[in-house]
Structure formats: C-alpha cells, structure tokens
N, C-alpha and C positions, 0 to 999 in steps of 0.2 A: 455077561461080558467077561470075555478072560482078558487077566492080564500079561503082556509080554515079560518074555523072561529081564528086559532092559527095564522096563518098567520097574518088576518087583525090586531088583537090584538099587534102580535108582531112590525111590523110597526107602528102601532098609539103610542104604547108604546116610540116613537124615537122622540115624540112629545115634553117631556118631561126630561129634565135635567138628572135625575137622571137613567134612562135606556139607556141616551147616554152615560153615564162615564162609567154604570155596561158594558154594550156591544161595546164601541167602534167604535161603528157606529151614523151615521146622515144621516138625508135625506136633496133632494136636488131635486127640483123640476122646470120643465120648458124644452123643448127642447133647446134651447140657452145652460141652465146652465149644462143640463145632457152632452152637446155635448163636455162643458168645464172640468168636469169630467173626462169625459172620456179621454182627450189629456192631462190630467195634471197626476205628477208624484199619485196621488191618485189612492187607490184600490178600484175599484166599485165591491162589491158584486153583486148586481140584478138590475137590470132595469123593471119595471113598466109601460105596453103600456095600455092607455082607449081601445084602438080597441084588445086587448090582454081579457084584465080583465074586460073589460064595463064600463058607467057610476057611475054604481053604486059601482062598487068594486073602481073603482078610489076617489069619495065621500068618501070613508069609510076611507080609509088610508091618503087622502092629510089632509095638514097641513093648505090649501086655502080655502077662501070662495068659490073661482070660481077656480075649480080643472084645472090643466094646462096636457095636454095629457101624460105627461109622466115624472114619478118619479122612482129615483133611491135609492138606499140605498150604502152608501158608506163608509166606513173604514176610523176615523178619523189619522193624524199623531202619529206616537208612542213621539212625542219631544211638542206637544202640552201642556204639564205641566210639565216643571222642578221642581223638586224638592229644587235643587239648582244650583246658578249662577258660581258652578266651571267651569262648563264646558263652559260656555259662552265667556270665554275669550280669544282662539283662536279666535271665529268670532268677537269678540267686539276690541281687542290691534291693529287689524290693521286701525284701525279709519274706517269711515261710518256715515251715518247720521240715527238716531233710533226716535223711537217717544216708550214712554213710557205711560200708559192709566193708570189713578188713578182712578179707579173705577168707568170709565163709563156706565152708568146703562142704557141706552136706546137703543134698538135694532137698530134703524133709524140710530142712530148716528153711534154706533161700525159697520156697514156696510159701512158706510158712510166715517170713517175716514179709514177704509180698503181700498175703491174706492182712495181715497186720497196717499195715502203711494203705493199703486200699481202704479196709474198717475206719482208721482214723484221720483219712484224708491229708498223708503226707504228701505233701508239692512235688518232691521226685527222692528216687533211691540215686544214690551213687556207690559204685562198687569198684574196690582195687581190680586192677582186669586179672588175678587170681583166682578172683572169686570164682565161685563153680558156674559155668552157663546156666542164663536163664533159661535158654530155651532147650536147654535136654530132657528131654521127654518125661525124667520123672519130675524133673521142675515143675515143668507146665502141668502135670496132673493134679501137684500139692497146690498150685496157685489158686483153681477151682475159680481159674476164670479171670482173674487179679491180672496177671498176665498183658491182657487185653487196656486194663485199666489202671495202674501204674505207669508213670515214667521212671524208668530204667536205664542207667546210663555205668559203660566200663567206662574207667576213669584212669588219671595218677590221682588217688587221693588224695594223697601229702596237699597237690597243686592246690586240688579244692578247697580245702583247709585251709589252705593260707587266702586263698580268694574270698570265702567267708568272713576270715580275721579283718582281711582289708577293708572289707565291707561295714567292718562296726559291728559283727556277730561273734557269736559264740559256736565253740566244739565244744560238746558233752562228750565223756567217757566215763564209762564205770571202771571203776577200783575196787580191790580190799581195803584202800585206804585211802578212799576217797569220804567228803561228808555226804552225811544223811542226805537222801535225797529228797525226805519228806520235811525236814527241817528247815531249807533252805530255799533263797529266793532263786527262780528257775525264770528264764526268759524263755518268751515262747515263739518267738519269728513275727510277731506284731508289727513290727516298727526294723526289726537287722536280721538277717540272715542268721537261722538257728540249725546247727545239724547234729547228728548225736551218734557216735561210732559205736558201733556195735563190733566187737573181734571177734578174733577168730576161736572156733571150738572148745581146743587143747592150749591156743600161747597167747588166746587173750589178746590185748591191741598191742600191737608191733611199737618195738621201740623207736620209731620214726614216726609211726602215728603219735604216739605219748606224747614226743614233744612236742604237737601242735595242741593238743586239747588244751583249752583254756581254762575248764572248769574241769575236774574230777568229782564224781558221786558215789556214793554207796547204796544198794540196795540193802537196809537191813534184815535180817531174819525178824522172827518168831518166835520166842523173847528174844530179845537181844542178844542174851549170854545163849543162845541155843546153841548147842554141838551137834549140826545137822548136817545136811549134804555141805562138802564145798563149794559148792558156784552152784548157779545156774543154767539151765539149754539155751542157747543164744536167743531162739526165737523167743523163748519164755519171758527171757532180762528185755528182749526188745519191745511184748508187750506192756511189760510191769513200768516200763520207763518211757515208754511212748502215754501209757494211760494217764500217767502223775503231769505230766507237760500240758497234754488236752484238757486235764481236769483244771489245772490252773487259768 
C-alpha cells in the first residue's frame, strides 16, 4: 500500500505542535505503545504497518531515527486544556494526591514524571499550559504508555492552587530552605485536596507559584553537610517526594 504524497505530509505534519492543536490528533509510535492505545479509553484513527506501507513510507512519517514497525495516529482528549479550574472542583473537593508541573520544559522529564504519577496512582497532573506538550512525540515515547493512563490537564496553575487552598488542602513545594521533608507531618489527600509543584528545570517554582504553596520542604542530601550536586532532575525530586507522601 503506498502512501499519498498528502497523506505523508499530513502525518509528518503531527510532528509538530502547532498541527497537533489545529487537528487534534498525535502520533504514537511502537507495537508495545500502539497495543496501549488501542486498550485505552483513546480514539485511534489509523494505524500504520512497515509490512503495509514499506520501509520507506514508514521513514517518511516516523518521528524516530530508527522507525519502530508500526505507528498510529490517534485523537488527543477533548479535557486536555481547561480553560478554566471551575470545573475541577468536583474531582479536586474530595481530596487526592495531584502533582502540579510549573513549566516543565524537557521532554525526558514530562514523560518521565508521567511514568512517575502513573507508578504511584496520582488522581491527575496539572500543568502551566507552558509546559512542554504532552503529546509531542518524544513525550509519548518517555511515557512508555502513562500517556494512555494518567489524567493530564494544561491549566492557569496559580487558579488551581488557589482552588485547592479553598478546598481545605495543601500545595507542596520544594525549597533550599524549605523543612525536612522526612521530619515532618505530610498530609496525603485523604480527607483535602493535596497537590505538590514540581518547577521548572533551571528557575525552579515561579515567583507566582511560591506564593501559593502553603507548605515548603526540603529534600535533604547524604549526610546532611554533604557538598554534592545542587539540586536535583525534576523528575528525580518528583519521585523522591511523591514516594515519602505514598509511604506516609
């Protein structure tokens, strides 16, 4: 089966941000991932076989350096961008644990803290709508399927935050000069809405985020007085501080 030249265009086209929002669609590539696709509540338009289209029509449309036998195009959520955090408030008043994303900018990582929140059964992400797209291609590869299984929402942070507060919950943020975070009493979304910001890469939570967080923490080193890295990879801080929550 060859593909037309509008065709290939129109897929490659999915490569890039701005024809996923115009179209509503992403691609998703990998037997593993398309299999997850396909069993998740997602609409898959088309499916993509190399032994269908050949090497070379596979090359043409993957997003891989080294094309994986078969890619799909699939229909992202209609709830993937709120507008606004009215409606959030049935899923957020009956408490839960949330992780909130201050403008994570590294594909590696937003796949990464998605693996993360999928492993430890977070209620939903919310992300500054700076954050990098879920659905760009090396997103979805890092999710390894998360993806499918997370809820996922671009947001105004700030709002949700304060919609949380409202609620009787707590915002977590980590600091350098924040307390121990093994020291101290942690609420877990049991009983109020719990969510926990994770910043951005390089500047850390935004000084608009900061003043919402109600609690500040520290992740300490090893020893204490250790002279070791400065920070942490975000995904790293967000499983070290999502694990200490669950454990509690």
């Amino acid at each position: 089966m060859l593909l037309s030249n509008n065709e290939i265009k129109r897929v490659k086209a999915l490569h890039q941000k701005k024809f996923r929002d115009e179209t509503g669609l992403f691609i998703v590539e990998g037997e593993k991932m398309v299999r997850e696709a396909e069993d998740s509540p997602f609409k898959v338009e088309r499916i993509y076989r190399r032994s269908e289209i050949g090497e070379d029509g596979m090359k043409r449309i993957s997003a891989l350096s080294n094309p994986s036998p078969v890619l799909a195009v699939v229909h992202k959520p209609e709830d993937s961008v709120l507008e606004s955090a009215a409606g959030l408030e049935e899923m957020i008043s009956g408490g839960g644990l949330f992780l909130g994303l201050d403008t994570i900018r590294d594909p590696g990582n937003l796949g990464t803290i998605l693996r993360i929140a999928d492993w430890f059964g977070i209620n939903a992400v919310f992300a500054a709508k700076d954050t990098v797209d879920v659905f760009n291609p090396k997103v979805v590869q890092a999710t390894m399927g998360a993806v499918f299984r997370v809820k996922m929402h671009y947001v105004d942070l700030p709002e949700v935050s304060e919609l949380v507060l409202s609620c009787g919950g707590k915002v977590y943020g980590t600091f350098l000069d924040g307390e121990n975070m093994y020291s101290r009493n942690l609420e877990t979304g049991k009983s109020a809405p719990v969510m926990i910001v994770i910043g951005n890469e390089s500047e850390g939570i935004s000084a608009q985020m900061e003043r919402l967080v109600s609690d500040r923490l520290f992740i300490p080193p090893y020893p204490a007085d250790a002279a070791g890295s400065e920070s942490l990879n975000a995904a790293i801080a967000t499983a070290i501080t999502v694990a200490e929550f669950r454990r509690r």
